[in-house]
PAVO-238326 format. One record per residue: residue number from 1; residue in one letter; x, y, z of N, C-alpha, C, O in turn. Coordinates in nm, 2 decimals, m for minus. Example, Ala and Ser with C-alpha at 12.3 -4.5 7.8 and 13.67 -1.06 7.14 Angstrom:
BEGIN
{site 1; 'A'; {1.32; m0.57; 0.78}; {1.23; m0.45; 0.78}; {1.32; m0.33; 0.78}; {1.42; m0.33; 0.85}}
{site 2; 'S'; {1.28; m0.22; 0.71}; {1.37; m0.11; 0.71}; {1.29; 0.00; 0.79}; {1.34; 0.11; 0.80}}
//
This chain:
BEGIN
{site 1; 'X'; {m2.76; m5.24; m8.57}; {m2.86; m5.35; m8.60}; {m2.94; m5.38; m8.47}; {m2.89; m5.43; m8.37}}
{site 2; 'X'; {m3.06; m5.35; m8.48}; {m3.13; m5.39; m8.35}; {m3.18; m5.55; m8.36}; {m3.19; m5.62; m8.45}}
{site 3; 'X'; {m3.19; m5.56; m8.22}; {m3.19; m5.70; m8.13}; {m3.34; m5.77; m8.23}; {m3.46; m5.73; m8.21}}
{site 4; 'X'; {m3.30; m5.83; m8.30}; {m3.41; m5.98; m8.39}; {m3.52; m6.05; m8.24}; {m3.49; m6.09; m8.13}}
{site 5; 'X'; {m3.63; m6.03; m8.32}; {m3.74; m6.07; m8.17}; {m3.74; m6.19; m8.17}; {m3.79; m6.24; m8.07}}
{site 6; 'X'; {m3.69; m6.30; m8.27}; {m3.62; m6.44; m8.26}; {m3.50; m6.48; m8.18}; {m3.49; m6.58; m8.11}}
{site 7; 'X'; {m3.41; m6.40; m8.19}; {m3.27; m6.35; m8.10}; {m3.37; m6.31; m7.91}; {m3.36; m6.39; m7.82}}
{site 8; 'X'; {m3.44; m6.21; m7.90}; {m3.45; m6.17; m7.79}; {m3.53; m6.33; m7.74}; {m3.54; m6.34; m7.61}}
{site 9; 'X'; {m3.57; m6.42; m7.79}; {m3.67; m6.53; m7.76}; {m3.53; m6.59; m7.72}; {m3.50; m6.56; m7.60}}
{site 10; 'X'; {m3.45; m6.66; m7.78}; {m3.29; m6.72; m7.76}; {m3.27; m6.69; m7.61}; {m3.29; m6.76; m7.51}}
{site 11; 'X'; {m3.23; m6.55; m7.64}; {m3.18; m6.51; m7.49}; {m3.25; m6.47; m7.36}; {m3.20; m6.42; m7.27}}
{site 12; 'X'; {m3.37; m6.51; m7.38}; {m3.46; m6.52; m7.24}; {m3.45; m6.64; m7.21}; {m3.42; m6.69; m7.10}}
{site 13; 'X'; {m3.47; m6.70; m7.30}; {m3.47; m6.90; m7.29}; {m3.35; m6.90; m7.25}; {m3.35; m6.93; m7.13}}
{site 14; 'X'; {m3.26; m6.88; m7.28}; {m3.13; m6.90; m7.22}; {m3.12; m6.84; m7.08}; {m3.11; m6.92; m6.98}}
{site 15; 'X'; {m3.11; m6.76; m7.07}; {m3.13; m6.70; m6.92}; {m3.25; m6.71; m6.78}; {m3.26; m6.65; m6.67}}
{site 16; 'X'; {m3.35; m6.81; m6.88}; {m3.48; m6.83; m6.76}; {m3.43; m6.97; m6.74}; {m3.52; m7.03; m6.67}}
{site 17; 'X'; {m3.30; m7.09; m6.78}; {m3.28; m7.18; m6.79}; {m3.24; m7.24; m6.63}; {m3.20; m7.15; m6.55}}
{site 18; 'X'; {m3.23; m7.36; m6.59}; {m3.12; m7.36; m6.43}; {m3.02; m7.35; m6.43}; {m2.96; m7.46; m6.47}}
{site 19; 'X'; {m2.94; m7.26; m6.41}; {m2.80; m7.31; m6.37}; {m2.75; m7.18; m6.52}; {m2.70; m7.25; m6.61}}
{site 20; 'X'; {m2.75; m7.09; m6.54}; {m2.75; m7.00; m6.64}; {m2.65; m6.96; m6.62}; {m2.57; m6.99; m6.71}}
{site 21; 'X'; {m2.63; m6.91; m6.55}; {m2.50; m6.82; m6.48}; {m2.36; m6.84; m6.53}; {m2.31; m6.76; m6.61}}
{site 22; 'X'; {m2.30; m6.95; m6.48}; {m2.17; m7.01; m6.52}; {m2.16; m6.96; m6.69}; {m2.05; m6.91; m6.72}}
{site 23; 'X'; {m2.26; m6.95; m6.81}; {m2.22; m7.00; m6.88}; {m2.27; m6.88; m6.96}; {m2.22; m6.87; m7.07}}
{site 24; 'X'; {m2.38; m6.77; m6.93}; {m2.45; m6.71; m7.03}; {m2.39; m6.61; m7.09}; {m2.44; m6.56; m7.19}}
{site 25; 'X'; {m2.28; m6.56; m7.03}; {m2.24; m6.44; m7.04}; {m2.15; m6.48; m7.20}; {m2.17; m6.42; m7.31}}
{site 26; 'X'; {m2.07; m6.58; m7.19}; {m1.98; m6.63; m7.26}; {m2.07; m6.69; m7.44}; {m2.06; m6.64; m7.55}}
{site 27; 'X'; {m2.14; m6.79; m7.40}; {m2.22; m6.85; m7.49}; {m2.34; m6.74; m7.55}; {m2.38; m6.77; m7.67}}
{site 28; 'X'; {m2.40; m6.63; m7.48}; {m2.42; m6.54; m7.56}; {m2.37; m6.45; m7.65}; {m2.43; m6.42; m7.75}}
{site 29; 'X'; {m2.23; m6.40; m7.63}; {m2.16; m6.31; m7.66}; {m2.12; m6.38; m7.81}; {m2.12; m6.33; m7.92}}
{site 30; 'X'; {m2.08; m6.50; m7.77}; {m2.03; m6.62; m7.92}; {m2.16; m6.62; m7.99}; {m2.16; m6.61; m8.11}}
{site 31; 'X'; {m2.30; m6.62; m7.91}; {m2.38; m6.66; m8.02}; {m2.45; m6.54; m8.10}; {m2.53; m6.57; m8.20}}
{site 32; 'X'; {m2.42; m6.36; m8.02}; {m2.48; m6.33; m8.07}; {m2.40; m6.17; m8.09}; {m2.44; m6.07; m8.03}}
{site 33; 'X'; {m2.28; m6.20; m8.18}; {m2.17; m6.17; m8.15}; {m2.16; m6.02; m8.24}; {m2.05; m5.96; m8.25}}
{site 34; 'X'; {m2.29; m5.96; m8.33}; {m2.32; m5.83; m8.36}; {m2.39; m5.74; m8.26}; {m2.40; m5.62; m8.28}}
{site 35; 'X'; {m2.43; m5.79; m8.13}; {m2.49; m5.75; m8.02}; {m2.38; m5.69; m7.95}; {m2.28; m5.75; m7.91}}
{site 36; 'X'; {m2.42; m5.56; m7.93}; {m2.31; m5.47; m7.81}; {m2.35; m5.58; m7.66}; {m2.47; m5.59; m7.64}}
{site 37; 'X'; {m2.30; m5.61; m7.60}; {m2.30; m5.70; m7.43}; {m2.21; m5.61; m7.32}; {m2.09; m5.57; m7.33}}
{site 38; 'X'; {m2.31; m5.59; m7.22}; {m2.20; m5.53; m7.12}; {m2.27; m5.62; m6.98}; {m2.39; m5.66; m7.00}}
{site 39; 'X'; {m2.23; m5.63; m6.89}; {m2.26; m5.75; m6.75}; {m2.19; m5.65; m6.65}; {m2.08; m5.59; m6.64}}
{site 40; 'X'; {m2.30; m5.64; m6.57}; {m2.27; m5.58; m6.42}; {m2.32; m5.64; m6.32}; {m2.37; m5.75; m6.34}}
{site 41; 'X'; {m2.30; m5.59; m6.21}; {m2.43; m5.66; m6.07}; {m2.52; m5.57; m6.13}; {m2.49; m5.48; m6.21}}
{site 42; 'X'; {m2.64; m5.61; m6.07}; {m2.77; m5.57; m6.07}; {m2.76; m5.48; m5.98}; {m2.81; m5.37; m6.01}}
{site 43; 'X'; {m2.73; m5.48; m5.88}; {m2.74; m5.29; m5.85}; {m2.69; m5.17; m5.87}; {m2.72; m5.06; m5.82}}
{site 44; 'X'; {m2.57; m5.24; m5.98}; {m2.53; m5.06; m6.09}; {m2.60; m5.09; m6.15}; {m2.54; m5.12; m6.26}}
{site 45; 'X'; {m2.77; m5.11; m6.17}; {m2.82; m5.03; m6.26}; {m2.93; m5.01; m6.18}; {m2.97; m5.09; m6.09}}
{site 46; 'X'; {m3.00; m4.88; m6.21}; {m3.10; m4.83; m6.17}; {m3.23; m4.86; m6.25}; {m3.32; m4.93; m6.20}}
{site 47; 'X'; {m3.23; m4.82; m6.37}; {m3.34; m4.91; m6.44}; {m3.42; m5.02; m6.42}; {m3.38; m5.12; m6.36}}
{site 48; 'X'; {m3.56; m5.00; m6.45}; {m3.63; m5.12; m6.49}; {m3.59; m5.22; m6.54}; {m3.55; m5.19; m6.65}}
{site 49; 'X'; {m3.58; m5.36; m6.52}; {m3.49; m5.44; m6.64}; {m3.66; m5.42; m6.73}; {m3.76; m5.36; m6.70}}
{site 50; 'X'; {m3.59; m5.51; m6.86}; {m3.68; m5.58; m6.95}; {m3.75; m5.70; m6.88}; {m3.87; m5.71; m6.86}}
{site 51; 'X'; {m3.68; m5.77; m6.84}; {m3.73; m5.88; m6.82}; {m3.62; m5.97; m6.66}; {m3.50; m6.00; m6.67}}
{site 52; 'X'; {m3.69; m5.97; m6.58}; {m3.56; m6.04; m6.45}; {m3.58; m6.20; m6.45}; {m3.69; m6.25; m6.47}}
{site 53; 'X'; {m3.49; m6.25; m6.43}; {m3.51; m6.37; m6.45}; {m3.42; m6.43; m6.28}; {m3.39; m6.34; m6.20}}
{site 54; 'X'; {m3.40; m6.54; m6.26}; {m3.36; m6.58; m6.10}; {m3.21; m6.56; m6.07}; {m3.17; m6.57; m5.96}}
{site 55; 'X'; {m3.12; m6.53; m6.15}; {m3.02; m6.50; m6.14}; {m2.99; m6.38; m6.23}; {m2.87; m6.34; m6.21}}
{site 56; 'X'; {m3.02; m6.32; m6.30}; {m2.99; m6.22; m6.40}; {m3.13; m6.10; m6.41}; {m3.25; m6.13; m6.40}}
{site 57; 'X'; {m3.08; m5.99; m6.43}; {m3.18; m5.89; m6.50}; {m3.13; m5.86; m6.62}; {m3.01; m5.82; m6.62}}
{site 58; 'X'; {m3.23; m5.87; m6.78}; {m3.20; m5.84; m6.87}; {m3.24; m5.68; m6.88}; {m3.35; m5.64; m6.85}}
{site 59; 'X'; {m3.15; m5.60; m6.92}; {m3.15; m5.51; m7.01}; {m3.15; m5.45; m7.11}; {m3.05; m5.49; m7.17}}
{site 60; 'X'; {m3.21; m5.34; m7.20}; {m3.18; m5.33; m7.37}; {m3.12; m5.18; m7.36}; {m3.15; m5.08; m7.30}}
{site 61; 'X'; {m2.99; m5.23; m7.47}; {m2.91; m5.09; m7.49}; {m2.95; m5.07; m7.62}; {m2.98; m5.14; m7.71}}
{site 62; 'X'; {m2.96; m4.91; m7.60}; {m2.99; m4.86; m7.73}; {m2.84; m4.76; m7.75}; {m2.79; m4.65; m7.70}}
{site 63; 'X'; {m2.79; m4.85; m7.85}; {m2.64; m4.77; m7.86}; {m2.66; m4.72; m7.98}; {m2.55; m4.71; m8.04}}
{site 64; 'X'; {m2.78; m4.66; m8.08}; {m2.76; m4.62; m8.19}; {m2.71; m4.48; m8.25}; {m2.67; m4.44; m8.36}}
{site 65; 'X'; {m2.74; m4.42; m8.11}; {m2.70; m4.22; m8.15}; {m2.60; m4.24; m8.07}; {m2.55; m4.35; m8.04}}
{site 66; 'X'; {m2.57; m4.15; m8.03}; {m2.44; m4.09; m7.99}; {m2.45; m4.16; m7.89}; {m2.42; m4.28; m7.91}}
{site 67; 'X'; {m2.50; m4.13; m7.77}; {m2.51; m4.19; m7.63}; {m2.58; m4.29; m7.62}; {m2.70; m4.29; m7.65}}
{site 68; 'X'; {m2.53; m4.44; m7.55}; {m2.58; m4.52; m7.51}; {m2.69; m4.50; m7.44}; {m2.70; m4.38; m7.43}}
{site 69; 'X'; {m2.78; m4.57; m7.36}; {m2.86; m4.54; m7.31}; {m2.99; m4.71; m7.34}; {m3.03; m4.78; m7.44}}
{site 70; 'X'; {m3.01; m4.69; m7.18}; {m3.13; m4.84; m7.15}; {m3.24; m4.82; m7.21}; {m3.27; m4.70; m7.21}}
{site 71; 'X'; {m3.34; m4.89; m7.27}; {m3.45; m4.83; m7.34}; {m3.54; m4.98; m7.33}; {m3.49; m5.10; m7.34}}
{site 72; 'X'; {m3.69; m4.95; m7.31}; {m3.73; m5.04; m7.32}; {m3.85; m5.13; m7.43}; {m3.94; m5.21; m7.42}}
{site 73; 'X'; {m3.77; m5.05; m7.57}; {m3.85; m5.07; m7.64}; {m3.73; m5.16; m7.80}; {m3.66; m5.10; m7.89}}
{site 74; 'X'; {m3.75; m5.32; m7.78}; {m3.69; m5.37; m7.80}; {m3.63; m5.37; m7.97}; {m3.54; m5.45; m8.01}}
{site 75; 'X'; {m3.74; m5.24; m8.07}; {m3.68; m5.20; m8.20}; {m3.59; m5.14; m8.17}; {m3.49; m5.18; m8.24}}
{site 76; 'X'; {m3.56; m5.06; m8.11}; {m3.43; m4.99; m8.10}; {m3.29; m5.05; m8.05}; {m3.17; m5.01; m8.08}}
{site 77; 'X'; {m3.34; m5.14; m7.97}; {m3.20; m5.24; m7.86}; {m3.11; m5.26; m7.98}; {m3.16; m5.29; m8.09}}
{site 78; 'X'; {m2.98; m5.25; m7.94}; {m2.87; m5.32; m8.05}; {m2.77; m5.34; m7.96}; {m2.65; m5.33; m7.99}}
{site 79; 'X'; {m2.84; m5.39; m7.82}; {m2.75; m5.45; m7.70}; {m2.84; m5.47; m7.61}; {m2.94; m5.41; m7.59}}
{site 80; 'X'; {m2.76; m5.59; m7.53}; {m2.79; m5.61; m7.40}; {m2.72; m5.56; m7.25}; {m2.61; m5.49; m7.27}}
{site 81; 'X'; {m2.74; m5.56; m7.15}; {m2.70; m5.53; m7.03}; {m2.77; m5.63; m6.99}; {m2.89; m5.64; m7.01}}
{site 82; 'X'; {m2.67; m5.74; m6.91}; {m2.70; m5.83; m6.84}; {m2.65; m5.82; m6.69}; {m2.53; m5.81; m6.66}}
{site 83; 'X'; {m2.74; m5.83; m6.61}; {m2.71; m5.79; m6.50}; {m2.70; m5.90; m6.36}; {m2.80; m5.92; m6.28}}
{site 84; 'X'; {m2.60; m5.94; m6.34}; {m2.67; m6.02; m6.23}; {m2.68; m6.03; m6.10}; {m2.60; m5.97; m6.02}}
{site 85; 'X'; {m2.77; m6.10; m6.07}; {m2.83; m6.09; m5.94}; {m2.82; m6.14; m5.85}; {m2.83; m6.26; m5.88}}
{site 86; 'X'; {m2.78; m6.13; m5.72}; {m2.71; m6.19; m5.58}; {m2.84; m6.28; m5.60}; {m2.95; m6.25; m5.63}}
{site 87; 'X'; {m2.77; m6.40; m5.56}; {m2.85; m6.55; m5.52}; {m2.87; m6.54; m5.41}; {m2.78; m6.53; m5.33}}
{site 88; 'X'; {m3.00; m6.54; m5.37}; {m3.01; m6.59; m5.23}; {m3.00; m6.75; m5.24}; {m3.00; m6.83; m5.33}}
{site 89; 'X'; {m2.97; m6.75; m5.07}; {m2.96; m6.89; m5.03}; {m3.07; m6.95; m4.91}; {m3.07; m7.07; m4.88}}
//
């Protein structure tokens, strides 16, 4: 099931929000719990994100064929890679 462009609006708002971090990984996953989720730092991935936001880079998984793989074309996404990003201080 690819990623609902109502769903992808959710989770940008959610992750362009203050203070995102503590909580998005968790409250995503509950809210959008047919979505494949995987969370790394942001520099295991090489990729373009979709979209970077101040603590996180979003990514779209395309897990529909055999091999996973980042794609940036959000009919196909039927996951996220959320990636996050060293805070500067």
């Amino acid at each position: 099931m690819a990623v609902a462009a109502i769903e992808l609006a959710e989770i940008e708002q959610m992750l362009a929000s203050p203070n995102a971090a503590p909580r998005a990984y968790l409250e995503l996953r509950q809210k959008f719990p047919h979505l494949v989720w995987i969370r790394c730092d942001a520099s295991d991935v090489t990729e373009t994100p979709y979209r970077s936001f101040a603590e996180f880079d979003l990514h779209l998984l395309d897990s529909a064929d055999h091999c996973a793989e980042i794609t940036d074309d959000p009919a196909r996404a039927t996951g996220i890679v959320l990636a996050r990003r060293a805070v500067r201080s």
